[in-house]
C-alpha positions as CSV (number, residue, x, y, z in Angstrom):
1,X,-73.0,-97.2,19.7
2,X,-70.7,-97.6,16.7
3,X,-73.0,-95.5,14.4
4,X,-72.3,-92.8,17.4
5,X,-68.9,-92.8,17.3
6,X,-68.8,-92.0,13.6
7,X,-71.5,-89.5,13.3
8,X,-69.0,-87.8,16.7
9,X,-66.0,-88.3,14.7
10,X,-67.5,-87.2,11.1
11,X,-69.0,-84.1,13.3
12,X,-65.5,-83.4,14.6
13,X,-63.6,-83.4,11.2
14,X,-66.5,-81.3,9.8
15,X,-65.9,-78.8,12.5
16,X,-62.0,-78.5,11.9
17,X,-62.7,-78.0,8.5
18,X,-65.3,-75.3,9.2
19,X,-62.4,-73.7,11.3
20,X,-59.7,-74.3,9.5
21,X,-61.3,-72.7,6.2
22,X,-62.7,-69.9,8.8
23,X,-58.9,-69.2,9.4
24,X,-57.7,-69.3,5.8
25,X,-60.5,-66.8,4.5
26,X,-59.6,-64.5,7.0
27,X,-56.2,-64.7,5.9
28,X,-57.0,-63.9,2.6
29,X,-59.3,-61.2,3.1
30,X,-56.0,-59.8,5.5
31,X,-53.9,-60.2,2.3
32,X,-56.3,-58.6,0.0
33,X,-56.0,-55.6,2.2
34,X,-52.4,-55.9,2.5
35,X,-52.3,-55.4,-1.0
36,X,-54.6,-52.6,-1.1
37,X,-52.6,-50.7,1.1
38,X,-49.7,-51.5,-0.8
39,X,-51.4,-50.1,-4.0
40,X,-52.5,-46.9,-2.9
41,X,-49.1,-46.1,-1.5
42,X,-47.5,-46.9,-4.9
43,X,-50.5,-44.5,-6.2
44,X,-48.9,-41.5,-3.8
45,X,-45.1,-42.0,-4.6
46,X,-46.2,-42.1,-8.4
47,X,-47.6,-38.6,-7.7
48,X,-44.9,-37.5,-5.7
49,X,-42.5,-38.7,-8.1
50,X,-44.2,-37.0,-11.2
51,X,-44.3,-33.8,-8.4
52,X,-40.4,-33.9,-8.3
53,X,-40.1,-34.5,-12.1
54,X,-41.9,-31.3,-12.2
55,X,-39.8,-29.0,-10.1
56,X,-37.1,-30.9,-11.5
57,X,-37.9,-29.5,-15.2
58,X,-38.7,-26.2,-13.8
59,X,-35.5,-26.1,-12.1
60,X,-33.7,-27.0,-15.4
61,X,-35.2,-24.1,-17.2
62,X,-34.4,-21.0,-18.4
63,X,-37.1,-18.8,-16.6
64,X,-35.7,-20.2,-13.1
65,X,-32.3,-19.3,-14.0
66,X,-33.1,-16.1,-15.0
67,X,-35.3,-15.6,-11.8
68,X,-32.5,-16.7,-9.7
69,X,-29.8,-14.7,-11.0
70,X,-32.3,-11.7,-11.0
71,X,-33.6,-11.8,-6.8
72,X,-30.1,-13.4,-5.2
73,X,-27.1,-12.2,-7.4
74,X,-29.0,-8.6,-8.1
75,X,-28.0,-9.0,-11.8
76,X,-30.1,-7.2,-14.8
77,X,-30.7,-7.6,-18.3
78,X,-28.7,-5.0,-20.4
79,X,-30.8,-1.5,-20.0
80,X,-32.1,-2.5,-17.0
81,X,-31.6,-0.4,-13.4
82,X,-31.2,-2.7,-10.2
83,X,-32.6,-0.8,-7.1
84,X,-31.9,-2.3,-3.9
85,X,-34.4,-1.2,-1.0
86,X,-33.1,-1.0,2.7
87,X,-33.4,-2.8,5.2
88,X,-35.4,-0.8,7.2
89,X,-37.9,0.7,4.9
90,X,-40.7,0.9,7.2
91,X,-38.6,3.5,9.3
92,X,-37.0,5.1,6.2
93,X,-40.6,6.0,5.1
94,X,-41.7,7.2,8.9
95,X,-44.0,4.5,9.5
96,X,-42.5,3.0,12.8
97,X,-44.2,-0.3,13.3
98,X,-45.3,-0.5,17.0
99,X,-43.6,-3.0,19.2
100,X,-45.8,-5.6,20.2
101,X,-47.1,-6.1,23.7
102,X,-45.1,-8.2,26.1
103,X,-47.3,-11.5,26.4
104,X,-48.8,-12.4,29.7
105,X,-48.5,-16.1,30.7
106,X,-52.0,-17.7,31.1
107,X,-51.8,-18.2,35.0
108,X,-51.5,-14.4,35.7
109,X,-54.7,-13.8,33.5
110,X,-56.7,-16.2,35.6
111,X,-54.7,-14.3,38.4
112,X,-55.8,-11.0,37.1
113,X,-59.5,-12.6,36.1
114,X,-60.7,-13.8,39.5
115,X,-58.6,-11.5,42.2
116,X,-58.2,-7.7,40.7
């Protein structure tokens, strides 16, 4: 009876063990992916941030300003013409561009579909 009891309670204290290590590895293996997560986002804003260093250096240079001051302020290097096209080119030149068709809703095309 006695030899019972403590092959019960050793059995018992195995089996919390067996669970409590159970728990723990899962924890870790949760951590571990925690931390993968964590890396690969570091990954993307290290190559977002080397992205924005980019623009940022092409937005300090020389051919940007040059660009800019050439398409918004309508500004030319000395010898050069500016020409200025209207707005309405298309008509200017005779080539009307055709209005587009008035959309039909969905519901009168089944309408049209299954009763005309």
């Amino acid at each position: 009876m006695r030899k019972r009891i403590v092959i019960f309670t050793i059995t018992l204290v195995g089996l919390g063990l067996i669970i409590n290590l159970t728990k723990d590895i899962t924890r870790l293996l949760r951590a571990g992916d925690r931390v993968k997560l964590v890396e690969e986002k570091a990954q993307k804003l290290a190559a977002e941030q080397k992205q924005l260093l980019e623009k940022k250096a092409y937005f300090q240079s020389p051919e940007f300003v040059e660009e800019e001051a050439r398409n918004k302020l309508n500004m030319a290097k000395p010898g050069e013409t500016v020409v200025i096209l209207p707005p309405n080119l298309a008509q200017v030149l005779g080539r009307e561009e055709k209005p587009a068709a008035p959309e039909i809703p969905n519901w009168r095309k089944w309408w049209n579909l299954f009763f005309q």
